[in-house]
C-alpha atoms as a printed R data frame, in Angstrom:
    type eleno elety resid chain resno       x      y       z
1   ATOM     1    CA   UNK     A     1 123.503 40.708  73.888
2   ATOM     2    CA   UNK     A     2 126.378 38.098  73.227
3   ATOM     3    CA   UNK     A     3 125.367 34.979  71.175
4   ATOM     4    CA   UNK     A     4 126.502 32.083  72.075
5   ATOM     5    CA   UNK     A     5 128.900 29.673  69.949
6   ATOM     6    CA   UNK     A     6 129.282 25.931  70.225
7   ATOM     7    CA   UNK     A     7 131.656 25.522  72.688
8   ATOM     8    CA   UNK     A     8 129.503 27.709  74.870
9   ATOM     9    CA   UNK     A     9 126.398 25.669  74.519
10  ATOM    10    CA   UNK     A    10 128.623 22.651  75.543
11  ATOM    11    CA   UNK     A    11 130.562 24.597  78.461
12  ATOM    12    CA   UNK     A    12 126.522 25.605  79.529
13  ATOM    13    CA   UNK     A    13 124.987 22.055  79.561
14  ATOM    14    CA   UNK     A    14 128.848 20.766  81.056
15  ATOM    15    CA   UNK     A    15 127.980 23.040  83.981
16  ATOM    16    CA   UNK     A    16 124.313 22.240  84.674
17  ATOM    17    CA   UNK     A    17 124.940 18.809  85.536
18  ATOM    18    CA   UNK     A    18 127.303 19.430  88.103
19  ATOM    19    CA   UNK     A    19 127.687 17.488  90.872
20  ATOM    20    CA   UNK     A    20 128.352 14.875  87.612
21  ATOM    21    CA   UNK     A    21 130.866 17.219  85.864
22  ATOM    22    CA   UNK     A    22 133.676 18.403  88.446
23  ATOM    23    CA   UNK     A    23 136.767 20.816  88.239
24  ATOM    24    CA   UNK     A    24 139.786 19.659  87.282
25  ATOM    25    CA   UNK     A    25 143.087 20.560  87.149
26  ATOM    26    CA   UNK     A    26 146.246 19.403  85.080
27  ATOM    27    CA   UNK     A    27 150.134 19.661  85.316
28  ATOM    28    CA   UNK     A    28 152.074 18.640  82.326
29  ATOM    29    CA   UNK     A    29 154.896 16.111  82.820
30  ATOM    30    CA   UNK     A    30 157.228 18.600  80.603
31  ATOM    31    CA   UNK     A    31 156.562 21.390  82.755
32  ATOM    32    CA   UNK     A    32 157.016 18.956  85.902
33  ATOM    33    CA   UNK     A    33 160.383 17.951  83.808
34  ATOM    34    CA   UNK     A    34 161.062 21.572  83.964
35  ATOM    35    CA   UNK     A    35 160.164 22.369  87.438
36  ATOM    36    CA   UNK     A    36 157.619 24.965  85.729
37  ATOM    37    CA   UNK     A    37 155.128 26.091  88.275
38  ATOM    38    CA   UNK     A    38 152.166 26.030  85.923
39  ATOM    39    CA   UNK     A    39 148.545 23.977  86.114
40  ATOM    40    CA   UNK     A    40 145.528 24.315  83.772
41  ATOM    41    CA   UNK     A    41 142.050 23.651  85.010
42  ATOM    42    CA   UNK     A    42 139.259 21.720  82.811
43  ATOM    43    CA   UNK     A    43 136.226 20.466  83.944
44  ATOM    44    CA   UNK     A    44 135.770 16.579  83.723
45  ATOM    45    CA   UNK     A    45 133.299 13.711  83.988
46  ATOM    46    CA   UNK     A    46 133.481  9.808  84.002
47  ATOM    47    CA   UNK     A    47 132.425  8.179  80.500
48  ATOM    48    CA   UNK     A    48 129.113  6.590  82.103
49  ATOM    49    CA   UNK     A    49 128.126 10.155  83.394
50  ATOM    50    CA   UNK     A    50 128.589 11.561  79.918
51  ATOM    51    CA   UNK     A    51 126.838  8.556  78.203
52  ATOM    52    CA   UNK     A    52 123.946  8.513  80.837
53  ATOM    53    CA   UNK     A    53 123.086 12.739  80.250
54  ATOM    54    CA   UNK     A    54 123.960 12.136  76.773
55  ATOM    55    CA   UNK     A    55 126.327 15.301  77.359
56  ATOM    56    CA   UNK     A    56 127.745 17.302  73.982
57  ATOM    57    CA   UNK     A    57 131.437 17.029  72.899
58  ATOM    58    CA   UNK     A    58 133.569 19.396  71.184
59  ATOM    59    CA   UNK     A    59 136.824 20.051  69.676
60  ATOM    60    CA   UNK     A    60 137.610 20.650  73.067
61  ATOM    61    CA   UNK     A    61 136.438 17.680  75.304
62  ATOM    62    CA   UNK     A    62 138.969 14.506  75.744
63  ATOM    63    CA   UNK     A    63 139.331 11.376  76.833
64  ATOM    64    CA   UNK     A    64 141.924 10.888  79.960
65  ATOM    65    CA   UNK     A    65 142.733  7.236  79.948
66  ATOM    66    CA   UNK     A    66 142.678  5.126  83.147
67  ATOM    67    CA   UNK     A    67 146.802  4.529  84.552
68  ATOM    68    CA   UNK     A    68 147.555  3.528  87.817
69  ATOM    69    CA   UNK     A    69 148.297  6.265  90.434
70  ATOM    70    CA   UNK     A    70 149.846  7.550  93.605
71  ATOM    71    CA   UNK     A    71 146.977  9.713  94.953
72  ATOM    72    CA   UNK     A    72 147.478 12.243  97.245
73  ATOM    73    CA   UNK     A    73 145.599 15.762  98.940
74  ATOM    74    CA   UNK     A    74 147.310 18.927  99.098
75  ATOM    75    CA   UNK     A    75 146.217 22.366 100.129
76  ATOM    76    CA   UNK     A    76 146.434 24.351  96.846
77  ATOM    77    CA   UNK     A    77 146.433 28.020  98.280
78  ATOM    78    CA   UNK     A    78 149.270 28.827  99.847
79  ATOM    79    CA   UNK     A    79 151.011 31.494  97.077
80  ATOM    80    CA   UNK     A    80 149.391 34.576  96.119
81  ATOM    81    CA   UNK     A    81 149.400 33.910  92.121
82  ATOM    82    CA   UNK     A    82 147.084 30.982  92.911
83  ATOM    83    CA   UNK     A    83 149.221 28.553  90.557
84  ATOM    84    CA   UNK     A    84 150.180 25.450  91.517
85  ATOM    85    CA   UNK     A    85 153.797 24.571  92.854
86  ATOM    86    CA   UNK     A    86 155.666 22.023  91.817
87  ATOM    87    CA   UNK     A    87 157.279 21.849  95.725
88  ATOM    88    CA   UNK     A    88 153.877 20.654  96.453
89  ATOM    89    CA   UNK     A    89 154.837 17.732  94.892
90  ATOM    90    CA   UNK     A    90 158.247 17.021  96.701
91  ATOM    91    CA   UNK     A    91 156.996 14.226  99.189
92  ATOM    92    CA   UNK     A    92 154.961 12.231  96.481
93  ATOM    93    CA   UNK     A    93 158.048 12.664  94.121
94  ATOM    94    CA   UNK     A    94 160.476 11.147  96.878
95  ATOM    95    CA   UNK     A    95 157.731  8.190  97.610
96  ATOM    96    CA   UNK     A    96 157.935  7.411  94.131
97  ATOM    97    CA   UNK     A    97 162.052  7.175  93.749
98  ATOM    98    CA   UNK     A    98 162.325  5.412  96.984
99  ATOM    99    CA   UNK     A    99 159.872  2.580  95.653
100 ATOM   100    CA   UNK     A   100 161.422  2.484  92.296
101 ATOM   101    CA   UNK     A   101 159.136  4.021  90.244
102 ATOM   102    CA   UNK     A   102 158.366  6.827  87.730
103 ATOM   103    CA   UNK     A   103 155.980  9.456  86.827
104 ATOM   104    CA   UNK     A   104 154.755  8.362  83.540
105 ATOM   105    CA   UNK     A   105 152.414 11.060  82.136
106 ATOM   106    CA   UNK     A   106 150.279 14.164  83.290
107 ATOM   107    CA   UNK     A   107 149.405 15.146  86.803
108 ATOM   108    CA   UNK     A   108 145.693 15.498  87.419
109 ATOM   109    CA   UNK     A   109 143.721 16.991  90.620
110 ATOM   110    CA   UNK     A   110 140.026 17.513  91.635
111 ATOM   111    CA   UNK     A   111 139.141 19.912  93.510
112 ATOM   112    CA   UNK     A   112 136.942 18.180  96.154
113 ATOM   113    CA   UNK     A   113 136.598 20.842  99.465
114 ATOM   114    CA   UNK     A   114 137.124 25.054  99.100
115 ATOM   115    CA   UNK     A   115 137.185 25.945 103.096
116 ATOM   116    CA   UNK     A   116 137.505 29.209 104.176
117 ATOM   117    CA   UNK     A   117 138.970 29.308 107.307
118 ATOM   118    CA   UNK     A   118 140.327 32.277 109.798
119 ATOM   119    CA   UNK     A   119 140.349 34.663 106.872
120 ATOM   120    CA   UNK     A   120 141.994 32.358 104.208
121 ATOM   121    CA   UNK     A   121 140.283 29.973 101.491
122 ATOM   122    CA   UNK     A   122 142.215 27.209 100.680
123 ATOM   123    CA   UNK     A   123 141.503 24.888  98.116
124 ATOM   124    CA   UNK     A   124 142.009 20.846  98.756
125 ATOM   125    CA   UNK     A   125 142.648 19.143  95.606
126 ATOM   126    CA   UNK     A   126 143.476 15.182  95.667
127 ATOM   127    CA   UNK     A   127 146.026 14.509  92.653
128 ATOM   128    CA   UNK     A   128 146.333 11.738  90.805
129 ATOM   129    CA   UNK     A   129 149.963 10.853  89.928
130 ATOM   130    CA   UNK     A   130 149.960  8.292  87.028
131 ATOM   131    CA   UNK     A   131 153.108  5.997  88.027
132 ATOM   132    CA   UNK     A   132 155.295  2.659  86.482
């Protein structure tokens, strides 16, 4: 029998109001800087979601603050390690420079479609590339 801590309880209730709580996924700007291949993945939910179900809050739940962003869809599944690569971003990256701006903080995705298609899943997620 495992008993369950806090963060559990919250993770639990998180996940039963899903389609309202969706999966997320992060690259830093230093490991962008770095040309680290590296993501984490959180799930998320928009403030009036989380006020309307009343949903708990940890140590471990943040705020992301609205920026304006490029947004764009790639197919995530294309390496065997399942991490995200940073050449992935190449296009958006070039868009940016050629219209003068700059990636000002972290990269977020959703993951909106998992397909799987002629023996392959690939996972869509739309990123949202905060930009000045």
């Amino acid at each position: 029998m495992r008993l369950l801590t806090a963060y559990d309880e919250v993770l639990q209730t998180w996940i039963s109001l899903l389609p309202f709580v969706k999966s997320f996924m992060c690259v830093s700007l230093d490991d962008l800087k770095n040309s680290k291949d590296s993501d984490i993945w959180f799930l998320a939910s928009e403030t009036k979601y989380i006020k309307a179900f009343n949903l708990p809050v940890s140590t471990k739940v943040f705020t992301i603050p609205s920026k304006l962003c490029l947004h764009t869809i790639v197919d995530y599944n294309d390496r065997i390690d399942g991490e995200f690569s940073i050449e992935k971003l190449v296009p958006s990256m070039k868009y940016i420079e050629e219209q003068g701006l700059k990636i000002c903080g972290n990269i977020m995705g959703e993951l909106f479609v998992r397909i799987h298609d002629k023996e392959e899943w690939h996972r869509y997620v739309e990123l949202m590339i905060p930009i000045e």
